[in-house]
C-alpha positions in Angstrom: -107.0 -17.7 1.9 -107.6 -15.5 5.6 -104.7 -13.7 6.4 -103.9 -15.4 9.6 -103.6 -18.9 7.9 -101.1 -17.1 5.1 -99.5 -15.5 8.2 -99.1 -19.0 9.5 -97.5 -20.5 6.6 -95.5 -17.7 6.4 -94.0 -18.4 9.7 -94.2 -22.1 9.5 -92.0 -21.5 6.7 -89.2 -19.1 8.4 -88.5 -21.7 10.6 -87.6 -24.7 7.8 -85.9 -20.8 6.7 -83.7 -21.3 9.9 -83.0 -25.2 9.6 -82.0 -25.0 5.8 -79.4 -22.5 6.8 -78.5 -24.8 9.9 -78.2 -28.1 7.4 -76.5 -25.6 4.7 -73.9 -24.5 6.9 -73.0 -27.6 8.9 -69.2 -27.7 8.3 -68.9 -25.7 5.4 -68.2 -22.3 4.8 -70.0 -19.2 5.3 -69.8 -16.9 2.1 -70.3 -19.2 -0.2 -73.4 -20.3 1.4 -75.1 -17.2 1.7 -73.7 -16.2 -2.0 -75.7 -18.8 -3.4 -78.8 -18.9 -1.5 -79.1 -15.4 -1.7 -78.1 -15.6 -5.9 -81.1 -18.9 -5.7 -83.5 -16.0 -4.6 -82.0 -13.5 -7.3 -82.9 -16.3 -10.0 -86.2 -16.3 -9.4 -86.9 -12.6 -9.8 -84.8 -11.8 -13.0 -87.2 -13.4 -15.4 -89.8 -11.5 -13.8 -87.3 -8.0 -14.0 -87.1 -9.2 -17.5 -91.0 -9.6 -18.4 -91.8 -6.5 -16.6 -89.7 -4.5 -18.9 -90.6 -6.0 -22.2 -94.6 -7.0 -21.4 -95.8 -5.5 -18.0 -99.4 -6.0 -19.2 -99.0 -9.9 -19.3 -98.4 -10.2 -15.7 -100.1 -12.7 -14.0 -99.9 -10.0 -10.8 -99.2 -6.6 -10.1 -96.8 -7.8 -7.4 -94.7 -8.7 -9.9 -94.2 -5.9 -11.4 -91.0 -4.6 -10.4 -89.9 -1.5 -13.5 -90.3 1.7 -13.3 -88.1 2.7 -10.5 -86.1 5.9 -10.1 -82.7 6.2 -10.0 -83.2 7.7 -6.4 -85.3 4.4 -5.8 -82.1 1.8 -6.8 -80.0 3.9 -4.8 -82.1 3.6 -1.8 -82.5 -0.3 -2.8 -78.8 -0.8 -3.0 -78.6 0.7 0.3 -80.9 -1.7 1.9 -79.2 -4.5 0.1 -76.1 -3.3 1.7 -78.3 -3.2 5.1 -79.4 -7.0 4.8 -76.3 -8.6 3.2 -74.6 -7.2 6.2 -77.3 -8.5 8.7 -77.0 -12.2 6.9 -73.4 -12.2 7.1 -73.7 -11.7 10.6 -76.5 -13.9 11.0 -75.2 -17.0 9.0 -71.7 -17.1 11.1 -73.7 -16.8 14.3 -76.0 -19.2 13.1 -73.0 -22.0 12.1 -71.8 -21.7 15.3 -74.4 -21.8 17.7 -77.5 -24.7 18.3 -80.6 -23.7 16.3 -82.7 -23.8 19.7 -80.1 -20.8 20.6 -79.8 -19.0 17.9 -83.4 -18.4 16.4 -84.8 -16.9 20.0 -82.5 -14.5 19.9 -83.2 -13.3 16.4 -86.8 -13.5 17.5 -85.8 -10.6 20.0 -86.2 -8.5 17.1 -88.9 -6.4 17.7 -87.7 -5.5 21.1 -84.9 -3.7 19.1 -87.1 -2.3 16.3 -89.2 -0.4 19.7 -85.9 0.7 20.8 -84.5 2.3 17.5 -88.4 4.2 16.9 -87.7 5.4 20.5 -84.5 6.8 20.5 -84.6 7.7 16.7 -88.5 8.6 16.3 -88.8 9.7 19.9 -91.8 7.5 20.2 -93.8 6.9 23.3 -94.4 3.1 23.7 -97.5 1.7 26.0 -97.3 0.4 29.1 -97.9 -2.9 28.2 -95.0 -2.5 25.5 -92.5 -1.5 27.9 -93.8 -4.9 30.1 -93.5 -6.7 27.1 -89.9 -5.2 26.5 -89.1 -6.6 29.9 -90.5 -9.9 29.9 -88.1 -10.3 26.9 -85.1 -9.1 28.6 -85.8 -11.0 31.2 -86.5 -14.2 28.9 -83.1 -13.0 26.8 -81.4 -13.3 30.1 -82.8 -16.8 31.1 -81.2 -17.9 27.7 -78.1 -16.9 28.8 -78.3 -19.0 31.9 -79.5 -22.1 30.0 -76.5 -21.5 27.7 -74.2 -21.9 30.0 -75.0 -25.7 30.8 -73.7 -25.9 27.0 -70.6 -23.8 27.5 -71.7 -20.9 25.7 -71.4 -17.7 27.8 -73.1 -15.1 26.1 -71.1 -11.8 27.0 -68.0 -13.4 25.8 -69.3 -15.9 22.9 -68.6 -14.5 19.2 -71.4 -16.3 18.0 -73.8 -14.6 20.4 -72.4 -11.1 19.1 -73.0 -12.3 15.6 -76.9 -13.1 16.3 -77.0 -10.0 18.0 -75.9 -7.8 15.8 -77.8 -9.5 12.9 -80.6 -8.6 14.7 -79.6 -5.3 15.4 -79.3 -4.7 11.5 -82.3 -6.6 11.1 -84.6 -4.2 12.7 -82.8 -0.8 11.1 -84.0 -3.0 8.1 -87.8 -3.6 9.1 -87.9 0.6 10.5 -85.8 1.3 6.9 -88.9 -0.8 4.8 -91.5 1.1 6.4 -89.8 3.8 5.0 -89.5 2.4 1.2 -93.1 1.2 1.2 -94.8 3.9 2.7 -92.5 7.6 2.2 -90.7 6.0 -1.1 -93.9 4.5 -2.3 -92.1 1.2 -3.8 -94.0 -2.0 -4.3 -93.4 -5.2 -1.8 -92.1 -7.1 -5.4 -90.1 -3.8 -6.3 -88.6 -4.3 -2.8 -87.7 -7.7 -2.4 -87.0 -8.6 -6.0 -84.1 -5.2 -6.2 -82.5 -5.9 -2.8 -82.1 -9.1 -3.9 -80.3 -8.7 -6.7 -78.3 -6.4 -5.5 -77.5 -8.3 -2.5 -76.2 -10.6 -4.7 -73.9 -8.2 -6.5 -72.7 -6.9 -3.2 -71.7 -10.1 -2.1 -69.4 -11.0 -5.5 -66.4 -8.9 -3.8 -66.3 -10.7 -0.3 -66.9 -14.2 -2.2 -64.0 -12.9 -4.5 -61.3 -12.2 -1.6 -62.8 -15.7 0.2 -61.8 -17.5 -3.1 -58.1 -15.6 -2.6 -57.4 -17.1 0.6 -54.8 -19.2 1.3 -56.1 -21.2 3.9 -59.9 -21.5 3.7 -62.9 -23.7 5.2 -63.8 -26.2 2.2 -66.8 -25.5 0.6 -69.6 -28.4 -0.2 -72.7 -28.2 -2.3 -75.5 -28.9 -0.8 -79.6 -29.3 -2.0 -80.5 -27.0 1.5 -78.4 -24.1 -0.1 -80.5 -22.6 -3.1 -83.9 -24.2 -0.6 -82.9 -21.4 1.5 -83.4 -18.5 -0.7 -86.8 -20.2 -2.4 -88.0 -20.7 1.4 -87.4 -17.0 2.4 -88.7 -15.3 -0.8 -92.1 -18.3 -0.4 -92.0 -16.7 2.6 -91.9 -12.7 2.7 -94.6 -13.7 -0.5 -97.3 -15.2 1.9 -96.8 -12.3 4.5 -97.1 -9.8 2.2 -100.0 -11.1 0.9 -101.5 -11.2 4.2 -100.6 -7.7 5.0 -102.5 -6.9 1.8 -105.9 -7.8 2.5 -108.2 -5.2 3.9 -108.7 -7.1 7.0 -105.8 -8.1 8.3 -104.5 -6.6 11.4 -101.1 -5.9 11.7 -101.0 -5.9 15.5 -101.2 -9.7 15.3 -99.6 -10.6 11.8 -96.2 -9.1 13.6 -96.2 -11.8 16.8 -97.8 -14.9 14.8 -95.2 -14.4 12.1 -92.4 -14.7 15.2 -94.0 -17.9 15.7 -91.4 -19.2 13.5 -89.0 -19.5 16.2 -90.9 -22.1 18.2 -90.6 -24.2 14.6 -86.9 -23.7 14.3 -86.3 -24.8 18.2 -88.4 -28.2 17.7 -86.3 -28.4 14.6 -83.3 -27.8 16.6 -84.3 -30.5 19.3 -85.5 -33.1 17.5 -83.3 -33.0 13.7 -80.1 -32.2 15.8 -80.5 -33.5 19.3 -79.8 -30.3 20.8 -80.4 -29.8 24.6 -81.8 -28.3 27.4 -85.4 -28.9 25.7 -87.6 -27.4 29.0 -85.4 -25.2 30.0 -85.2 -23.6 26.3 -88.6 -23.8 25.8 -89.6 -21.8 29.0 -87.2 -19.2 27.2 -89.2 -19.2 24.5 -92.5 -18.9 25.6 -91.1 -16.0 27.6 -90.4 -14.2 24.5 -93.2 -15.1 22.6 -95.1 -13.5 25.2 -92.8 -10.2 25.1 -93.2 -10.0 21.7 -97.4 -9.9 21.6 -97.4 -7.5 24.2 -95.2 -5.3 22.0 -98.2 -5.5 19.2 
């Protein structure tokens, strides 16, 4: 398959990602959500942990080879476990709380925050055309927070918002941190997402833990969309990686096709959820789909 149809799916698929979470976490609580999608995406790896320690040879794909790390390597690993499992505790409470055709543009502001951390961290120089793109999504950001409004959600005052935003914040110390662990660090994609996952999952055992101590809790209810979640995300990284792997593929347009998910979570939004504002929203969101290519 050409990269940009596995690019495609790969974003077709983050934005079922986004609604999964939405159906998941419709009046239930948060922790013990994200514990067990994130534990769904931890089942499917540890047979391949497993088989890659007893019979790496028999592998049906290097990619799921995932032995052989470092000590250094789990630390670093852990670290970015710690990294995520923060971002998706953030990111699932913002995400309960807020409509899907609010909440997914602003985590698709992500790479406008990822530029900003290589800039003041790297002390990288971006284009011109970056620094219009940077602006169109500002601008775009701040629309959204006009249109929010007619729904009674004021973004500089809204805990929800906050919770996005800092989600994303941590999301894109996370996508500048994997660069680092795939390029300087020379792990795997499977090392990677299989390790973080696991130990995401161990991170999270304490928090679920002190949840389960509470007094007075929100009642938790099972529901199909909770291990869905974890399966979607890790179908998902799996097609983009694969698409980043082939020779031909150009990065510069994987990154704002894969952001494409948003416009998938927002439809989602309007039409599973009869959430509002549908033009005005969607005029948002073209705004920062636009931001985002000109950042590529």
């Amino acid at each position: 398959m050409s990269w940009l149809f596995l690019t495609l799916s790969s974003a077709l698929l983050l934005g079922f990602y986004d609604y999964f979470k939405k159906v998941a976490l419709h009046d239930n609580a948060v922790l013990p959500v994200l514990f067990g999608s994130v534990a769904a995406g931890a089942a499917v790896w540890l047979p391949f942990v497993v088989w890659s320690a007893l019979s790496p040879a028999t592998l049906p794909a290097e990619v799921l080879h995932v032995t052989g790390i470092s000590a250094r390597g789990h630390f670093l690993l852990f670290a970015k476990a710690a990294l995520v499992g923060a971002s998706w505790i953030f990111g699932y409470h913002g995400i309960k709380s807020l409509p899907l055709s609010v909440a997914s543009p602003i985590r698709a502001t992500g790479p406008l925050w990822t530029i900003t951390f290589a800039v003041l961290l790297f002390h990288e120089a971006p284009t011109p055309k970056q620094w219009l793109g940077v602006a169109i999504i500002l601008m775009a950001f701040f629309a959204f927070s006009l249109v929010g409004r007619r729904e009674g959600i004021h973004f500089h005052r809204n805990r929800a918002v906050f919770f996005m935003l800092g989600a994303t914040l941590l999301g894109a110390a996370s996508t500048l941190y994997d660069k680092y662990l795939l390029q300087r660090a020379a792990l795997t994609p499977g090392q990677v997402q299989a390790w973080f996952t696991i130990y995401t999952t161990i991170i999270l055992v304490p928090p679920l833990a002190l949840w389960l101590r509470l007094p007075q809790r929100h009642p938790f209810h099972w529901r199909w969309a909770i291990p869905v979640i974890g399966v979607t995300l890790l179908a998902a990284d799996l097609l983009y990686f694969t698409a980043i792997a082939q020779p031909a593929a150009l990065i510069s347009l994987i990154s704002p096709v894969r952001r494409a998910s948003v416009i998938v979570s927002f439809l989602l939004g309007i039409f599973m959820f009869r959430e509002k504002q549908l033009w005005p929203k969607g005029a948002c969101i073209v705004g920062i789909i636009t931001g985002v290519i000109l950042l590529a």
